[in-house]
Structure formats: structure tokens, C-alpha cells
C-alpha positions in Angstrom: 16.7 -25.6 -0.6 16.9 -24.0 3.3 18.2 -20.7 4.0 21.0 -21.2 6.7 19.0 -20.1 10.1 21.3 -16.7 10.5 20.1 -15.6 7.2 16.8 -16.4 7.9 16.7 -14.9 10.5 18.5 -11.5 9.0 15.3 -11.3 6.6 12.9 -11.9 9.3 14.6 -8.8 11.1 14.1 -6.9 8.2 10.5 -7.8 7.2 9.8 -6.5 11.0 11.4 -3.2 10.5 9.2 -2.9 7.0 6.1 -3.8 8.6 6.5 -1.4 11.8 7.5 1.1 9.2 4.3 0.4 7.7 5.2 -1.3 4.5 2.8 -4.0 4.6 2.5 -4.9 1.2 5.6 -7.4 0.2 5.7 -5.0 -3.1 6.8 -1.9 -1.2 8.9 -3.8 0.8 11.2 -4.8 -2.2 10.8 -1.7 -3.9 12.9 -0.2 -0.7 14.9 -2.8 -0.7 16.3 -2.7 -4.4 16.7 1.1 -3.6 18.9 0.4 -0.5 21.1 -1.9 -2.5 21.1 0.4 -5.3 22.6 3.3 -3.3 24.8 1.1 -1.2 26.4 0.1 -4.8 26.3 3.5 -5.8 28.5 4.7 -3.0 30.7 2.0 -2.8 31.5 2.5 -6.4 31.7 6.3 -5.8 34.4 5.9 -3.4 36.2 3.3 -5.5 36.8 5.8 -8.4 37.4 8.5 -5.9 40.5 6.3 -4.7 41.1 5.2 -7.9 41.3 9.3 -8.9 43.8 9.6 -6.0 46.1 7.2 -6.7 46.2 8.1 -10.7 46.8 12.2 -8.9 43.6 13.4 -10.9 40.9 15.3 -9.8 37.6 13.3 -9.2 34.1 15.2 -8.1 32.0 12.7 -6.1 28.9 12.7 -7.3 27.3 13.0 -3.5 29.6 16.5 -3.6 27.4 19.8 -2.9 25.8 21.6 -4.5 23.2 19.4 -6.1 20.9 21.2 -8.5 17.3 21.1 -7.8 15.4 20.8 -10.3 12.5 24.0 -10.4 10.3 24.8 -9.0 6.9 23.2 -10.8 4.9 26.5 -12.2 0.9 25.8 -11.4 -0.7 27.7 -14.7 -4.4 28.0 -12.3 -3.5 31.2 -9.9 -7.2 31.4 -8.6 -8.7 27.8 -7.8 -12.1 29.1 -6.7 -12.5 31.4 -10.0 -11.2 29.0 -13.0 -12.0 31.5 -15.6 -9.6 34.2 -16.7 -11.6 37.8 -16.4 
């Protein structure tokens, strides 16, 4: 089977921008690509319930609404790297 030559031509495009971006291995490449559709879902099912919310007349929190919470702040346990033993 042939891809029609404007969809062909759509992925071509976008194996250009990945490999000027410097994703050269194909791996990467669809890594970012699975993450781009994930969050494009994501958001259009965000603003789907957040309609939804309006037209029922209940609150809805979007789930790209600030604040996030970070998570902390990683602790290293080693305060003195060039003297590894405790005095």
C-alpha cells in the first residue's frame, strides 16, 4: 500500500525537523512523536471536560491550571566530594 503523496510528504517534513533537531536515531524520533500526540490528546480532552463542566454549571480545575507542585528538591547525602569520609 502507498501513502497518498501529501502525507508522504507531511512525514518527510517532519523527519527533517527531527534530524535538524538532532534526533537522528528513528527511536528518538518516535519517542517525541508518541509524546506530542500524547499531550495533544491530553489537552484536547482537558478542554472537552472543561466545556463539558460549563455546560453541566460545575466547577472543573484544568489540569494545566497553576500552581503545579514540583516535586523536591533531590537531597545529595555526600556534602564534601573531595573528602568522602565523615570526620
Amino acid at each position: 500500500m502507498r501513502l497518498a503523496p501529501e502525507l508522504k510528504s507531511k512525514i518527510d517534513s517532519l523527519w527533517d525537523k527531527f534530524w535538524s533537531g538532532g534526533l537522528s536515531n528513528p527511536l528518538q524520533s518516535i519517542e517525541q512523536m508518541s509524546y506530542l500526540i500524547f499531550m495533544n490528546r491530553l489537552e484536547a480532552m482537558d478542554t472537552f471536560e472543561q466545556k463539558r463542566a460549563q455546560a453541566k454549571k460545575i466547577p472543573y480545575k484544568s489540569i494545566f491550571e497553576f500552581p503545579f507542585t514540583t516535586p523536591p528538591k533531590k537531597v545529595s547525602l555526600i556534602t564534601n566530594q573531595n573528602n568522602l569520609c565523615p570526620d
